[in-house]
Residue frames relative to the residue before (quaternion, step in Angstrom):
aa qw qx qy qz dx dy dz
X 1.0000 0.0000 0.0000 0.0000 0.00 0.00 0.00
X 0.4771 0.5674 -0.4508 0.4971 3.60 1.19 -1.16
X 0.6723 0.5679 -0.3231 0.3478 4.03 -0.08 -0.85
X 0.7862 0.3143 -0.2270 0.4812 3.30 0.57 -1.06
X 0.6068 0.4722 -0.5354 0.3494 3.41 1.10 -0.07
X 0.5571 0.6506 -0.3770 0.3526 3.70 1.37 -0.73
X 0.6537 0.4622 -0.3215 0.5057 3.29 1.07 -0.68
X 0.5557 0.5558 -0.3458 0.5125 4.04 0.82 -0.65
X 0.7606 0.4371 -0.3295 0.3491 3.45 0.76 -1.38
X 0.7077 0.6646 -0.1768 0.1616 3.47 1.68 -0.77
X 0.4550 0.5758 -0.1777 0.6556 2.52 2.43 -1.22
X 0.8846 -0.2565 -0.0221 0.3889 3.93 0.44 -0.48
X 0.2656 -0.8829 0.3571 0.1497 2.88 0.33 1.82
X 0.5778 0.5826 -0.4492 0.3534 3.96 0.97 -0.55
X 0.6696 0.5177 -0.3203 0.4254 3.60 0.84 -0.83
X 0.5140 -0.6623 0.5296 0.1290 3.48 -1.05 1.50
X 0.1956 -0.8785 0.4321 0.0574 3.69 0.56 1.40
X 0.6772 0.6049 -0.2026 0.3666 3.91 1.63 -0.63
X 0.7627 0.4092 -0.1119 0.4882 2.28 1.87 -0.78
X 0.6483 0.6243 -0.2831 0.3314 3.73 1.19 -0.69
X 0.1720 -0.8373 0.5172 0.0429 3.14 -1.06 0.40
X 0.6752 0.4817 -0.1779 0.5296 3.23 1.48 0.05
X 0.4356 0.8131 -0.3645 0.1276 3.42 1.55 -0.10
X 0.7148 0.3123 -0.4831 0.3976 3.47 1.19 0.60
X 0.4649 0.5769 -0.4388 0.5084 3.48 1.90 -0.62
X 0.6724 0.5320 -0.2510 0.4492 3.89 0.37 -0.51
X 0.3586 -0.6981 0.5821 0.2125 3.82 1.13 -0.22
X 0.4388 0.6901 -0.5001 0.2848 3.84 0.94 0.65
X 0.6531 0.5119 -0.2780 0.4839 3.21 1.67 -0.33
X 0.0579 0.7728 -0.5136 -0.3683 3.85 0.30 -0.90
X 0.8525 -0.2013 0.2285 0.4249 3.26 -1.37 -0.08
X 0.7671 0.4076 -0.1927 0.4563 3.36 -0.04 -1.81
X 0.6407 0.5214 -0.3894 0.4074 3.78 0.90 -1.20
X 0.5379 0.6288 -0.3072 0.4701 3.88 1.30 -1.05
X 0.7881 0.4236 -0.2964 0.3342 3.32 0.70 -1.17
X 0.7373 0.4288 -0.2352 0.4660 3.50 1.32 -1.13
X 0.5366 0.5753 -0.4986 0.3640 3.68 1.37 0.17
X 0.6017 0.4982 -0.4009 0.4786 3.28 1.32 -1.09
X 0.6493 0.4908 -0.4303 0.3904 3.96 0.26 -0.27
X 0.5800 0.4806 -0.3732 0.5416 3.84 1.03 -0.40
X 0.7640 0.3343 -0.4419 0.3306 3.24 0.20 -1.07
X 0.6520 0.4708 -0.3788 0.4580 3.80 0.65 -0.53
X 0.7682 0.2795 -0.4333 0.3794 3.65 0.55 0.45
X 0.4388 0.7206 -0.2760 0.4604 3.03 1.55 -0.18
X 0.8004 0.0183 -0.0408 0.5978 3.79 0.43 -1.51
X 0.5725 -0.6680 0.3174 0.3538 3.85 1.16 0.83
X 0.4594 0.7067 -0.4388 0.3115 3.82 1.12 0.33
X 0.2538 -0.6427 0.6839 0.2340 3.50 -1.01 0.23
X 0.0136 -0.7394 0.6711 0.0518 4.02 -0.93 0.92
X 0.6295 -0.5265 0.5291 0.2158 3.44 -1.23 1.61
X 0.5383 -0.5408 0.5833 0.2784 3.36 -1.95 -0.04
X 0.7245 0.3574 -0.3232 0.4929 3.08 1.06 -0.45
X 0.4884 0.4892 -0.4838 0.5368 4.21 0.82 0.73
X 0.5343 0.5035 -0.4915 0.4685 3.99 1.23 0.12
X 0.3773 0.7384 -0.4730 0.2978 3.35 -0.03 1.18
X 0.5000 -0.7182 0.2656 0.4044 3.61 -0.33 0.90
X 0.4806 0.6791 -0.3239 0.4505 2.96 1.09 -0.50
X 0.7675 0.3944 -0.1781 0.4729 3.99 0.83 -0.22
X 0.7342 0.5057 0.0414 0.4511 2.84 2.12 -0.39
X 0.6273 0.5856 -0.2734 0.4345 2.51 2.10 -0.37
X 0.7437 0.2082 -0.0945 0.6281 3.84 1.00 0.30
X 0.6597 -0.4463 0.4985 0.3422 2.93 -1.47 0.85
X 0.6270 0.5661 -0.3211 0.4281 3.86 0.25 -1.00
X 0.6022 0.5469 -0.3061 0.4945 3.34 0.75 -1.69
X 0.7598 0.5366 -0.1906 0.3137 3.38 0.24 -1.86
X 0.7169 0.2769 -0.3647 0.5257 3.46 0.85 -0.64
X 0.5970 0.5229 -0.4810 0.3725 3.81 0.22 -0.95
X 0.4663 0.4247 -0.5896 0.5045 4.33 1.16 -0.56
X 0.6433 0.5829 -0.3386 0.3629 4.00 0.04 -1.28
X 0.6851 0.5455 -0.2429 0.4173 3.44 0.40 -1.16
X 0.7606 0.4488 -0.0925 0.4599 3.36 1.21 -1.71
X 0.6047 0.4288 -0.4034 0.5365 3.84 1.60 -0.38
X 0.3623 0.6919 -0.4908 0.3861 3.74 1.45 -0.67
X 0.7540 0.5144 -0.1733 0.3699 3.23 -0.08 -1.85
X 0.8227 0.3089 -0.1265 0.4601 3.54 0.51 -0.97
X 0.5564 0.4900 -0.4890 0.4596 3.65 0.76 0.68
């Protein structure tokens, strides 16, 4: 988990990553940040995440964000 916050903190470091829950309904991510997290996390925790797991709902929280990780872990 300690990882994915480094990577969250890098792409946007002002945004309180432990705490939000809204970081795509909230516009705390933008687009481009969305695009280049999803590219870390798949080289980072070796997963490959579908088009159809881009959903705010996977995105809105650190928590969200790892349990998607956790769950592509499991299934590879």
């Amino acid at each position: 988990m300690e990882a994915l916050y480094e990577i969250l903190e890098e792409l946007q470091p002002e945004v309180d990553f432990h705490t939000a829950t809204n970081l795509i309904d909230g516009h705390l991510l933008p687009s481009l940040s969305i695009i280049s997290l999803i590219a870390e996390l798949e080289d980072e925790f070796d997963i490959t995440i579908p088009a159809v797991e881009i959903v705010p709902a996977n995105f809105n929280s650190a928590d969200a964000i790892w349990a998607l990780v956790q769950r592509l872990q499991e299934e590879d």
